[in-house]
C-alpha positions in Angstrom: -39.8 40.7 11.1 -42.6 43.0 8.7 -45.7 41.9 8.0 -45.1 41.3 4.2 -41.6 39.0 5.4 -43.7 37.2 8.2 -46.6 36.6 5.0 -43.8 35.3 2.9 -42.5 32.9 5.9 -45.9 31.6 6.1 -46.3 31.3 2.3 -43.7 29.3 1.5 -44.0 26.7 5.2 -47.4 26.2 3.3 -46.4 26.0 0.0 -43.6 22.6 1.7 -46.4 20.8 3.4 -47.4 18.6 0.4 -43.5 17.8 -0.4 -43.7 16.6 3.0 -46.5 15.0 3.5 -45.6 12.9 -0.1 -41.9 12.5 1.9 -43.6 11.0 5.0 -46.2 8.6 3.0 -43.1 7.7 0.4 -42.8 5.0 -0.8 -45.8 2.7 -0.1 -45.6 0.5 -2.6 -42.2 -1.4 -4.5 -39.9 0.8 -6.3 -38.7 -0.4 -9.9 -35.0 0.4 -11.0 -34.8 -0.4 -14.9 -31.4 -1.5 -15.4 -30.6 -1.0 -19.2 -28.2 -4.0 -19.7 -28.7 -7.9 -19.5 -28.4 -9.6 -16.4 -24.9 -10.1 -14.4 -23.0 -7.4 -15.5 -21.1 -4.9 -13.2 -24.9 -2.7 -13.5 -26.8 -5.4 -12.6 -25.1 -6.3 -10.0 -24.4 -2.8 -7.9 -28.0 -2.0 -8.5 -29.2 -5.1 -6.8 -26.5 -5.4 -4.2 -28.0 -1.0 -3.2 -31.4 -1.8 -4.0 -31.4 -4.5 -1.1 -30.0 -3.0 0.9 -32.4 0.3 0.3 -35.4 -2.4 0.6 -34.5 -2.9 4.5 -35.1 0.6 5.6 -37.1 2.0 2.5 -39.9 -0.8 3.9 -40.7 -1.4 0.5 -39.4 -4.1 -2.2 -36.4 -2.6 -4.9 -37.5 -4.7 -8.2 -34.7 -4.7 -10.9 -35.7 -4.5 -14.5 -33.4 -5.8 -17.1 -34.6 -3.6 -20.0 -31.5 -3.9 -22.6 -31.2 -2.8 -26.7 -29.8 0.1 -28.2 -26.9 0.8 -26.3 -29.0 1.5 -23.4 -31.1 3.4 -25.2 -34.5 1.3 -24.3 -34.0 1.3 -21.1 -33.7 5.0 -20.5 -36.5 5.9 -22.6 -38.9 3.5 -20.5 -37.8 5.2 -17.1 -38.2 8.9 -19.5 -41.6 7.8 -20.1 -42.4 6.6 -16.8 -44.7 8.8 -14.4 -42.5 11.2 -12.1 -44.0 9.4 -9.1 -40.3 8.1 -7.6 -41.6 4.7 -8.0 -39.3 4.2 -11.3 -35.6 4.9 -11.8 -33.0 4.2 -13.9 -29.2 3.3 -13.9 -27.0 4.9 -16.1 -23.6 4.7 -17.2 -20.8 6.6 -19.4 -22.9 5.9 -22.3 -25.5 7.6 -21.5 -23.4 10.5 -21.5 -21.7 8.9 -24.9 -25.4 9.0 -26.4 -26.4 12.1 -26.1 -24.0 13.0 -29.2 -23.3 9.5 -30.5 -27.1 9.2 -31.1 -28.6 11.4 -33.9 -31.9 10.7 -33.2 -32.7 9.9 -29.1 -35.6 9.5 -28.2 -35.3 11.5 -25.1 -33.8 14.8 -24.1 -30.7 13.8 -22.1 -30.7 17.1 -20.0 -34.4 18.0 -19.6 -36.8 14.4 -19.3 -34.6 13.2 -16.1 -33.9 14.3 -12.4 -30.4 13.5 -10.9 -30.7 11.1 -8.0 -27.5 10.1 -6.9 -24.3 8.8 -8.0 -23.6 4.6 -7.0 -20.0 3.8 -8.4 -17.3 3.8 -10.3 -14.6 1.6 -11.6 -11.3 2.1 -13.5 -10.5 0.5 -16.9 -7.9 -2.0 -16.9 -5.4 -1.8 -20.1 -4.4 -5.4 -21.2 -2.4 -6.4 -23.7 -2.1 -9.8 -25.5 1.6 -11.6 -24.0 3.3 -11.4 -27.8 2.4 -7.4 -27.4 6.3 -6.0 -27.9 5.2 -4.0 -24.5 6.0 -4.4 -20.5 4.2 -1.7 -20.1 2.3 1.5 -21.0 5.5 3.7 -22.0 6.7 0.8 -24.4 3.5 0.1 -26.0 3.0 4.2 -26.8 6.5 4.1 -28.5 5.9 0.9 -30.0 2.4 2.5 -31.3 4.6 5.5 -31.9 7.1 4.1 -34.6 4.2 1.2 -35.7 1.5 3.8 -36.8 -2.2 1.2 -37.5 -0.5 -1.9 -36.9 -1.6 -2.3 -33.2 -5.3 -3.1 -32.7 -7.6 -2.9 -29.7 -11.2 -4.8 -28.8 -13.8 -2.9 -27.1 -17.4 -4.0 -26.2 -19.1 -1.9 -29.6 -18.9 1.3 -31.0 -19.9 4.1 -27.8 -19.3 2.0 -25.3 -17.1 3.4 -22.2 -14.3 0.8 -23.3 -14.4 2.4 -26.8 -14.5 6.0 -25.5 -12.0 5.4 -22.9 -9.4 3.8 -25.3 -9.7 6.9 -27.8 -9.3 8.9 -25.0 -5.9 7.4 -24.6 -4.9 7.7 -28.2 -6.0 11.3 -28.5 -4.0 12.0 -25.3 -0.6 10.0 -26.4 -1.5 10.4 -30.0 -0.8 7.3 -31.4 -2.7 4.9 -34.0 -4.3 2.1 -33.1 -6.6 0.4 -34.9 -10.1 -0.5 -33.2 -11.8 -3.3 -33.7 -15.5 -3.4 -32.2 -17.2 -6.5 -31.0 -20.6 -7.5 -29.2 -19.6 -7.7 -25.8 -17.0 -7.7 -23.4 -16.5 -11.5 -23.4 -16.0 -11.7 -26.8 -13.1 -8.6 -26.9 -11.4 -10.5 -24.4 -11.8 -14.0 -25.9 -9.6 -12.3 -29.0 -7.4 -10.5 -26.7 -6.2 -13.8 -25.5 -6.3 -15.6 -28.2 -4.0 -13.2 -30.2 -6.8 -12.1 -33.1 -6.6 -8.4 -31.8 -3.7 -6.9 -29.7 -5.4 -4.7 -26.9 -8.2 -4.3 -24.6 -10.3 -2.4 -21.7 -12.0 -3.8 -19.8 -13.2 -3.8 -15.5 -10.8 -5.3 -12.6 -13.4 -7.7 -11.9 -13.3 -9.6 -15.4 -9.3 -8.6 -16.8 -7.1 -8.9 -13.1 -7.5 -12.7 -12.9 -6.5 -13.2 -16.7 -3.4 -11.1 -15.9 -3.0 -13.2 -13.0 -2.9 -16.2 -14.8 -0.4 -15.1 -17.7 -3.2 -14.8 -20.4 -2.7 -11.1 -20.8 -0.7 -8.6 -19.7 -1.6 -5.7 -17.3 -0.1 -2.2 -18.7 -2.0 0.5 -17.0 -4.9 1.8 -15.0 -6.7 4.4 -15.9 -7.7 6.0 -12.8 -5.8 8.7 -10.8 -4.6 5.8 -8.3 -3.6 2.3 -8.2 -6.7 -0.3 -7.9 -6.8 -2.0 -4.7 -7.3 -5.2 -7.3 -3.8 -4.5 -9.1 -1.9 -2.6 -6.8 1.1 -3.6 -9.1 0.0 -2.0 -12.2 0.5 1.4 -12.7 -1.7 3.9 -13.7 -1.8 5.5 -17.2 -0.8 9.1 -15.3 2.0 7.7 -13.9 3.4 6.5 -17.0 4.2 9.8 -19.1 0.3 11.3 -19.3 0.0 13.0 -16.3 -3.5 13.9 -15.2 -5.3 11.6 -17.3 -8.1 9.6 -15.8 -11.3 7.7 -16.7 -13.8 5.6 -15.1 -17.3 3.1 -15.7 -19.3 4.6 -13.6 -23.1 4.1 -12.5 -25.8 6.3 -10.9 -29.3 7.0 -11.0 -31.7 9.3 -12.8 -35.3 9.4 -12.2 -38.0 11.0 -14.5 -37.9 14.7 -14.7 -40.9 16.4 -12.2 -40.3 13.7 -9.3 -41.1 15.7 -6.4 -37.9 16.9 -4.6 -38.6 15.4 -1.2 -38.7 12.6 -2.8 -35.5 12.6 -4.5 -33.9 14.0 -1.2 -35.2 11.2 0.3 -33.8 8.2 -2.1 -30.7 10.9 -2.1 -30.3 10.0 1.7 -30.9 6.1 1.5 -28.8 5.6 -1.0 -26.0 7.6 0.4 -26.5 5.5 3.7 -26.3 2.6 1.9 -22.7 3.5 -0.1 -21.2 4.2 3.7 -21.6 0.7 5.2 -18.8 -1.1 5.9 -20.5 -4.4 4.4 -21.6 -2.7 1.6 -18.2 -1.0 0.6 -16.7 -4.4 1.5 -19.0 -6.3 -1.1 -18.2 -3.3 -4.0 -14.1 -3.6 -3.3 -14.2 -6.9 -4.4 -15.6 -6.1 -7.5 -13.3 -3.3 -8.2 -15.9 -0.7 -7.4 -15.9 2.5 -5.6 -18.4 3.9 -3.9 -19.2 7.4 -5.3 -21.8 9.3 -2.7 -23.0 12.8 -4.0 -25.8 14.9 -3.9 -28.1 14.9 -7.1 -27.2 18.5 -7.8 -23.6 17.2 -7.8 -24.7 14.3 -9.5 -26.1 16.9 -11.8 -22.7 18.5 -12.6 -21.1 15.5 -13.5 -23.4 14.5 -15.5 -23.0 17.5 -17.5 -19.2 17.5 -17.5 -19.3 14.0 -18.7 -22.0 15.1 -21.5 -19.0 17.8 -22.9 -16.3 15.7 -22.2 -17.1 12.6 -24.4 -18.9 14.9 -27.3 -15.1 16.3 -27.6 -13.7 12.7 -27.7 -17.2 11.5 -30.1 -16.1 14.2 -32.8 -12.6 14.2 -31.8 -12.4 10.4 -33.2 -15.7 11.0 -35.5 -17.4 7.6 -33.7 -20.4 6.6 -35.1 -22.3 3.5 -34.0 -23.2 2.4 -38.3 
């Protein structure tokens, strides 16, 4: 090794020991995850189900903060404007990727005020028809939609939301007509659903398999690449004449942009931990979840992809959320 290599060597093991010494000291005092939806949702409760179990080892408190409004949009622009200490985080979902061309005006730069952290989740939609739907399934309910251009109608959760996007997904993909019909929450989509007022829905295995169960809808598809573990019975939208097509909720965590790498590396690792024990992917199976380890610069990419992906379907489908 030269003298000016050797210099460099030396350079940069200096240059690491504050990202370690902040590692080694990190964190030492409670870490706040901002949670941008109300309490008891799928969100709220992965977040809280990994943040105690990151509490145990992290030797530090994991505080949830419900901070909902705007389609997430308060929520994120808290944790944007929070320090980039790694003592605040934030859980995102498909619409934060839906916002950053849904919303003309955010109030944060998508790409450049956060840090990948780490991927938690994911969790197919369930398609569910209304019993009176003229459908068994998803190949009757396209042809139905086929030769019955607008008369069908769908509920979804509002206007951007992953329901919406993944439902227009669908129709761009099978090009059919369906009419949607936006509502204020999940609940509420599904309340019409079953009671007839609008045909269709989306909605998480969780909330929709024990309807189907009990005869109040119908299950037609699932939208992920296999079967759900919750409704190994219903087939998936791929198998049913779209080959290929796939969609998911899914939640993971951005912190704000400047956080210290060692210190994302280190939540990285915890988190990680966390999605690979057996209790912990026990407890997120019976929810319908799956555990979705990766590192933040994967985390990164798919946060990217999904960015591009859902500005096609936004524009695609001209969604606005007047």
């Amino acid at each position: 090794m030269n003298l000016r290599v050797a210099l460099q060597v030396v350079v940069a093991v200096i240059a690491s020991l504050p990202l370690i010494a902040v590692a080694q000291d990190y964190p030492s005092r409670p870490l706040r995850v901002i949670v941008p939806t109300p309490p008891g949702g799928s969100m709220d409760a992965v977040v809280r189900l990994i943040g105690e179990n990151m509490a145990r080892s992290l030797g530090q408190p994991v505080v949830v903060e419900n901070r909902p409004g705007a389609g997430t949009v308060v929520g994120v622009n808290a944790a944007a404007k929070a320090a980039p200490d790694g003592y605040t985080l934030v859980c995102v979902a498909t619409s934060f990727a839906a916002n950053h061309t849904l919303v003309a005006k955010l109030p944060y730069d998508s790409r450049k005020d956060f840090q990948p952290v780490a991927s938690l989740t994911r969790e197919p939609h369930i398609l569910a028809a209304h019993p009176a739907v003229p459908a068994r399934d998803l190949r009757q309910l396209l042809a139905y939609a086929r030769a019955n251009p607008g008369k069908l109608s769908y509920g979804s959760p509002g206007s951007g939301t992953g329901q919406h996007l993944a439902f227009e997904l669908l129709k761009s993909n099978a090009r059919v007509d369906i009419l949607h019909v936006p509502y204020s929450g999940t609940v509420a989509a599904m309340a019409d659903v079953m009671s007839g007022q609008v045909d269709l829905a989306m909605g998480n295995p969780l909330t929709f398999v024990p309807q189907v169960r009990a005869g109040k809808l119908r299950g037609l598809a699932v939208s992920s690449v296999r079967r759900s573990p919750m409704a190994a019975d219903i087939p998936t939208i791929a198998e049913q004449g779209l080959p290929g097509f796939e969609t998911y909720a899914w939640f993971g965590l951005l912190a704000p942009a400047s956080v210290p790498d060692a210190i994302v590396f280190r939540l990285n690792g915890e988190i990680r931990r966390v999605l690979g024990d057996p209790d912990v992917r026990s407890t997120l199976a019976s929810g319908g979840q799956e555990p979705m380890p990766r590192t933040p610069q994967e985390y990164g990419r798919f946060l990217d992809s999904e960015i591009v992906r859902y500005a096609k379907v936004i524009k695609a489908a001209k969604i606005t959320t007047d």
